[in-house]
N, C-alpha and C positions, 0 to 999 in steps of 0.2 A: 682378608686378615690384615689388620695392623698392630702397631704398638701404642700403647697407652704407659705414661706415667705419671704416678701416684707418691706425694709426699707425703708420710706418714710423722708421727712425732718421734720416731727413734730412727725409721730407716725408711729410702727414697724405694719405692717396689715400681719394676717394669714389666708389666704383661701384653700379652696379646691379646686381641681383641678381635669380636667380628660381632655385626648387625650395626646400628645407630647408637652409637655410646651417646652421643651429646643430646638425644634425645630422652629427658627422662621421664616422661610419659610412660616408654617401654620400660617393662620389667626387667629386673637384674639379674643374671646368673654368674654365680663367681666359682671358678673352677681353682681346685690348690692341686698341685700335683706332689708327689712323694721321694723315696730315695731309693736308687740313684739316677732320677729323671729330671725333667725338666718341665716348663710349661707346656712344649709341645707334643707330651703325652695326649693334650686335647684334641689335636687335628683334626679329629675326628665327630665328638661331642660337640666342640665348640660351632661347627657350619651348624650341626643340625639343631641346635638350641637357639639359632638364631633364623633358621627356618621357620621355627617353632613360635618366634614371637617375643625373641627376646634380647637384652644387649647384653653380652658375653667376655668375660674379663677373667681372663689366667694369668696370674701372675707368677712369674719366676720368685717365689719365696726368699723370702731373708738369707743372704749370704751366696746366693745363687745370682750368676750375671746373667744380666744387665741389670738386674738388682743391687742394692747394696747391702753394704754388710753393715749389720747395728750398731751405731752409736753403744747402745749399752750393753753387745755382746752377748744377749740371751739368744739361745736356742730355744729354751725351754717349750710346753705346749703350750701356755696361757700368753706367753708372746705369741706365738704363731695364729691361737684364737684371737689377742687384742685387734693383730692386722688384717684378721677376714672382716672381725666387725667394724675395723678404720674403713679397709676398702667398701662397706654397705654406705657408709655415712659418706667420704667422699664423693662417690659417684650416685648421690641421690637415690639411694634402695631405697624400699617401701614394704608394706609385709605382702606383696606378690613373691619377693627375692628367691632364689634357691644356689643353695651352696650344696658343689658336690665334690670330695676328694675322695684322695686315693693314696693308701700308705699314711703317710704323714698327714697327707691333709688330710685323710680320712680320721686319724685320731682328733685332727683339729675341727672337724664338722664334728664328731660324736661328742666333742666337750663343749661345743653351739649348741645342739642340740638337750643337751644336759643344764644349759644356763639358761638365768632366768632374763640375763642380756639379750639374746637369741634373737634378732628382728627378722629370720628367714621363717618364711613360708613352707618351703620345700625344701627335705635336708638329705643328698643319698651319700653312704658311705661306700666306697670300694677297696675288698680285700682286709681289711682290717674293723671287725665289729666292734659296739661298746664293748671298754671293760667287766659292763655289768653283767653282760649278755655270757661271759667264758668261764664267771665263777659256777664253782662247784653246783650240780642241785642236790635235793636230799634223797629225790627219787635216784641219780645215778650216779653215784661219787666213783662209782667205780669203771663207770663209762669215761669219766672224767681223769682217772688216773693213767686211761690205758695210753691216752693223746700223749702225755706229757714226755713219755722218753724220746718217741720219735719229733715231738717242737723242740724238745732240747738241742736235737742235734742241728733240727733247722733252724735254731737262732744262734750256733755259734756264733756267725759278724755281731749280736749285738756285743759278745764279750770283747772281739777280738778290737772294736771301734774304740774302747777303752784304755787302749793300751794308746801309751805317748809316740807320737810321731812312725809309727809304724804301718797305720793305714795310707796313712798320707803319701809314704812311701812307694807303697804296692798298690797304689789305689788304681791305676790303670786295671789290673790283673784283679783283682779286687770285682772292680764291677762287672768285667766281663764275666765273670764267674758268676757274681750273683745274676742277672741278664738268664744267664743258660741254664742256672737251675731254678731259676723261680719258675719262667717261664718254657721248659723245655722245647725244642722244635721252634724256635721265635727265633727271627734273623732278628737281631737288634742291633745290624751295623747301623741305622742309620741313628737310631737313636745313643749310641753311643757314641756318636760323630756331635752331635748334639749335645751332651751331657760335656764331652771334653771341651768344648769354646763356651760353656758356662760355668767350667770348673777347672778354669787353666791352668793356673798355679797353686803353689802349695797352700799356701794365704784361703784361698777358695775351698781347695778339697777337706785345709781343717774348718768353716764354716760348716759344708754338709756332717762329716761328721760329726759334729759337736751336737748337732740335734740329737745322738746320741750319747753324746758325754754331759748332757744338761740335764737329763733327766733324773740321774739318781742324785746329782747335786743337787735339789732343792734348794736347798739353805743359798742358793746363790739367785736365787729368782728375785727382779727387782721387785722391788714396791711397787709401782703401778699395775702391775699385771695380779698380783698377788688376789684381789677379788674374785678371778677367776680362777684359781687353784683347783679349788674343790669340786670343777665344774671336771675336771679330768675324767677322773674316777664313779661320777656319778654315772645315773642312771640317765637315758634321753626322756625329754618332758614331752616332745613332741615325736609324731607319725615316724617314720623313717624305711625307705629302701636300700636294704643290705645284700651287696651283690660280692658273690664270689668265686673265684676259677676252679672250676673240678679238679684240675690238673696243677694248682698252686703248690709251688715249691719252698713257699714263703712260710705260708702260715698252713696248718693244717685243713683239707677242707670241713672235717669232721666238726670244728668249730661253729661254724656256719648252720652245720646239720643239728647241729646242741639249743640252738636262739630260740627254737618254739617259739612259745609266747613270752621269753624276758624281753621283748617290745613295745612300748607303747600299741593298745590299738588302733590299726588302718596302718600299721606296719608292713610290710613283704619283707622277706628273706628268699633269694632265690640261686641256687648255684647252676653257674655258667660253665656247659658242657664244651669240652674241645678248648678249656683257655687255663693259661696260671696266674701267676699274678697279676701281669699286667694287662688282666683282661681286656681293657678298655682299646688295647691296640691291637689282640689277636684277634679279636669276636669285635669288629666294630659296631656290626650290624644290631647284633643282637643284644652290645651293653645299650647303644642309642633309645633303642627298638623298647627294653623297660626301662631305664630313665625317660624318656616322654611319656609312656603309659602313664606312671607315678605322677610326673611334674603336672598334667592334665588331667589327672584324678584327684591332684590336691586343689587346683585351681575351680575343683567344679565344671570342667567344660571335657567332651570329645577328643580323645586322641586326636593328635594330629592325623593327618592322611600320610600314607606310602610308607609307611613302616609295616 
């Protein structure tokens, strides 16, 4: 593993990297990770993606150190989209590419996925499906009502992110709680050792949160990003693998169980037994094990081997 940095046109991004970056022959995989984590949510994806044949790049997201914080201040998703599709073009992507997030960057691959920008190949989201995928059907509106009291209560933090300088406050206590109920039975000292030297001071913890306080402001999203608005809320135009934790504390998993076919076809949706949220660090084995399946189904070629 090393580090890589990337000078974008609002904000300087530093990720980690493993296989031959300078070599761009090999194909791209660009990992985003989500909230309240960090790049090295990857640890794990990222060796084996580069086992697989590939050159591999997580970036610590906007506002997140050793990243910088934006020149023009957006959280929003259509910034976070602009910089997955900056980091394709910087680092020489081609349409082999595959983008895969999680949480956050999962809404930010499902709005790639949705655009008609999109130069990835292979797109997986984890823990967090399209929008399109959660709305009502006509067949079960009433399967669909039953979700909603118990995600109310598992989204209090987006309310409570909203509120002025109160997160920021308690944000220590803050994530340890979210950690333990997303993911229940999950040690995440190390990762919360992690997240605090990437979110030191106050300055930092309101960047992560603001990814929540950006959204319902619209009206504040700049102009350049603005092309990509509408790409949020759509539908994905391309294939996509939807992975999510049985034991998710986050979002419900009955969500995941609802996706049928609002997919594109050559789609998968598949929930991951024994994990929560942050499945990709409980079950490393087995998030790996179908992300390759997928990224080598879309490529036309053979799984890899030893998975």
């Amino acid at each position: 593993m090393s580090r890589r940095t990337t000078v974008l046109d609002e904000v300087t991004l530093v990720g980690l990297s493993w296989g031959p970056m300078e070599d761009r022959s090999v194909p791209l995989a660009v990992l985003l990770h989500g909230f309240p984590d960090t790049a090295h949510t990857w640890r794990h994806l990222g060796p084996a993606l580069a086992g697989a044949g590939y050159r591999v790049l997580a970036p610590f997201t906007r506002g997140y150190a050793p990243s910088g914080v934006p020149g023009d201040g957006s959280y929003h998703v259509p910034a976070l989209m602009h910089d997955a599709l900056g980091l394709h073009r910087a680092h020489g992507g081609d349409e082999r590419a595959v983008l895969v997030g999680h949480d956050w960057g999962a809404i930010t691959a499902n709005g790639i996925a949705a655009s008609a920008a999109n130069p990835f190949r292979t797109i997986v989201a984890l823990a967090v499906p399209p929008f399109t995928a959660m709305n009502p059907r006509r067949d079960d509106v009433l399967g669909w009502l039953r979700i909603l009291p118990r995600q109310a209560a598992m989204s209090w933090y987006t309310l409570f992110n909203q509120l002025p300088a109160m997160p920021e406050r308690t944000f220590e206590r803050l994530v340890a709680r979210l950690w333990r109920t997303w993911s229940p039975g999950y040690d995440a000292t190390e990762d919360l050792a992690l997240l605090a030297e990437s979110l030191p001071d106050r300055d930092r913890r309101a960047a992560a949160v603001g990814y929540y306080r950006a959204q319902p402001r619209r009206w504040r999203l700049p102009a350049g990003y603005r092309e990509l608005a509408g790409d949020v809320f759509a539908a994905p135009r391309v294939p996509l693998l939807y992975l999510h934790g049985a034991e998710d504390g986050c979002l419900d998993v009955r969500w995941a169980r609802r996706i049928g076919d609002a997919l594109p076809p050559g789609s998968r949706v598949e929930v991951v037994e024994g994990a929560g949220h942050f499945l990709q660090l409980e079950r490393p084995a087995a998030v790996n094990e179908r992300i390759l399946d997928f990224v080598a189904a879309s490529a036309g070629a053979s799984p890899p081997g030893g998975y």
